[in-house]
Residue, then its C-alpha position, 0 to 999 in steps of 0.5 A: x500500500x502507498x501510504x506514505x511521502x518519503x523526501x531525500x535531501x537536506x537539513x539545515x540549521x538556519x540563522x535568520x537575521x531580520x536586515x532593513x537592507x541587504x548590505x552593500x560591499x563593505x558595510x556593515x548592516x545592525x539586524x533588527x532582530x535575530x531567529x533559529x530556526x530548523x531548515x534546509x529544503x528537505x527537511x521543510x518539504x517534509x515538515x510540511x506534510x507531516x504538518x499536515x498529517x501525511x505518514x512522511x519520513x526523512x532520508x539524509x545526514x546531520x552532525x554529531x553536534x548540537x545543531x544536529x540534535x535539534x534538527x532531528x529533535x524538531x523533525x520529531x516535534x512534527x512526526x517527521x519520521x527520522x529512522x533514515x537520518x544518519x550521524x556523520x562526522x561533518x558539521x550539519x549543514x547550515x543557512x544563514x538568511x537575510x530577511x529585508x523588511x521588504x519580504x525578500x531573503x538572500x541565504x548562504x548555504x553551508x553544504x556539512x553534512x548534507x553532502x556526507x549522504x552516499x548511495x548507500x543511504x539511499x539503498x537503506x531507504x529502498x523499503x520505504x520508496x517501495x511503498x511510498x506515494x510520491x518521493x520528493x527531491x531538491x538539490x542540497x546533496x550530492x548530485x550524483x546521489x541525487x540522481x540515483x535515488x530519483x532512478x531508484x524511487x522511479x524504479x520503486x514505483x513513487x511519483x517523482x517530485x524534483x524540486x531543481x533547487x539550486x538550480x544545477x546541471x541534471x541529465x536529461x535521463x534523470x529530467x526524464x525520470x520525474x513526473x512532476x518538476x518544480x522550479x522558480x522564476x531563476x531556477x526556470x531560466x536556468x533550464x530554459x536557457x533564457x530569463x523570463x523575469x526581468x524588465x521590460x518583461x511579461x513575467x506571466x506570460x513568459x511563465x506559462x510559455x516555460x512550463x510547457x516548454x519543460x513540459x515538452x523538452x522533459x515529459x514531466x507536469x511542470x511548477x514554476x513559481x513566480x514568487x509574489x505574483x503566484x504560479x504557473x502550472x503544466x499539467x499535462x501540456x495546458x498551462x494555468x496561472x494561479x495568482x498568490x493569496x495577498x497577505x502582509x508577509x513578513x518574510x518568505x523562508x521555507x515559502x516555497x518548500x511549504x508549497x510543495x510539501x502542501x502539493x505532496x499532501x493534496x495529489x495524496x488526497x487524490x486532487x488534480x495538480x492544478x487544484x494541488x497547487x491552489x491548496x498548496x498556495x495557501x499554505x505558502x501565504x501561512x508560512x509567510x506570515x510568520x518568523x522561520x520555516x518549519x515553525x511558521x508553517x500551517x497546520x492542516x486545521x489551520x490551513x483550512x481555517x485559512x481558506x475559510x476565512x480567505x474565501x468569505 
């Protein structure tokens, strides 16, 4: 039976400093405030399904340190399975964010233990992937490793999510292998080839022409999320804007991690991708609202309670 959502990907120890700018070179900026937080995209895209009660279970490395101790210890918080997370001599990976008061986030990435995962971590967690639902996958581990649990979750019988973020070379076998392929505005002109924001330019529309441009090049339904403005759904070659829900953000770390993991929760309850993506907004404009990743991000209750409220 395919009860469950397995991730494979990374945990981060993120350091968020709240900034009125982004510093220029040479200056030195005072934060207005400071956070700690449990992070990295793997670790958030799981915490939100779990969040929203999906039997989920995470496969990748911390430290031996503290930071690594509670990240798993916050993963458990949220009934994020943790028996496929391995200690490793490395220091857990970290992120440091800076926050600006106009919402946006520019992020350093420590790479630790996150890039201590090999294949044989993921050969452990085949008797997950062999009744998982959907597998989900970003870009924070080794791509080679990367690569080879896609395939293995592929051969398994798993949906394939890949999150291409940061974006980086991915073959075109793998690309091939995902059923579902989730970029933002950057990470689409990367495999594109071209920009579709900047100025001058008609961001929507440039948007819906590049999901089915991926969707044709690859096969895969395609996401590209356009931040503020919303996103733009492939599904089976038709392309659909969905505008984002208007909220006063306060900042927007682990947003787009809480999309998927509110896209993962929602094709397991049988909805259509494109009706996935419309609850999965939802839970973005929760977890913006609030200080952090996996803290700030909504229960199901409370997403439901949001679109309630948002729809009267």
């Amino acid at each position: 039976m395919r009860d469950k959502i397995v991730v494979i990907g990374s945990l981060n120890y993120d350091i968020i400093l709240k900034l009125p700018h982004f510093p220029k070179t040479g200056e030195n900026v005072l934060a207005n405030e400071a956070a700690f937080s449990a992070g990295g995209k793997g670790a958030n895209q799981a915490v939100q399904a779990a969040k929203l009660g999906v039997p989920t279970y995470m496969v990748g490395c911390v430290g031996k340190d503290s930071h690594g101790d509670e990240l798993i210890a916050s993963a458990k918080k949220y009934n994020l399975n943790t028996d496929h997370i391995r200690r490793v001599d490395e220091v857990t990976g970290m992120g440091v964010v800076n926050a600006i008061e106009d919402g946006s986030v520019f992020a350093g990435i420590v790479k630790g233990a996150n890039f201590a995962m090999t294949k044989e971590d993921v050969d452990h967690a085949e008797d997950l992937l062999q009744t998982a639902s959907i597998a989900i996958f970003q870009m924070e581990i080794p791509q080679d490793v990367n690569e080879y649990a896609i395939h293995k979750a592929k051969k398994c019988g798993a949906k394939v999510l890949l999150n291409a973020a940061p974006a980086a070379p991915v073959s075109e076998d793998t690309l091939k292998e995902v059923d579902i392929l989730v970029v933002n505005e950057v990470e689409a002109g990367f495999y594109l080839g071209r920009d579709i924001v900047g100025e001058g330019m008609d961001t929507k529309a440039e948007g819906l022409a590049g999901a089915r441009e991926l969707h044709e090049k690859y096969g895969c339904n395609v996401i590209i999320t356009l931040g503020s403005l919303g996103s733009v759904v492939c599904e089976g070659g038709e392309s659909i804007f969905l505008p984002s829900k208007k909220v006063k953000a306060i900042e927007t770390t682990g947003a787009g991690d809480s999309f998927i993991g509110g896209v993962a929760y929602s094709l397991m309850q049988g909805m259509s991708l494109n009706a996935a993506c419309e609850f999965a907004t939802c839970c973005s404009a929760i977890t913006v609202c609030r200080l952090g990743a996996q803290d700030s991000m909504g229960t199901l209750e409370e997403v439901k309670a949001f679109i309630q409220d948002y729809t009267e």
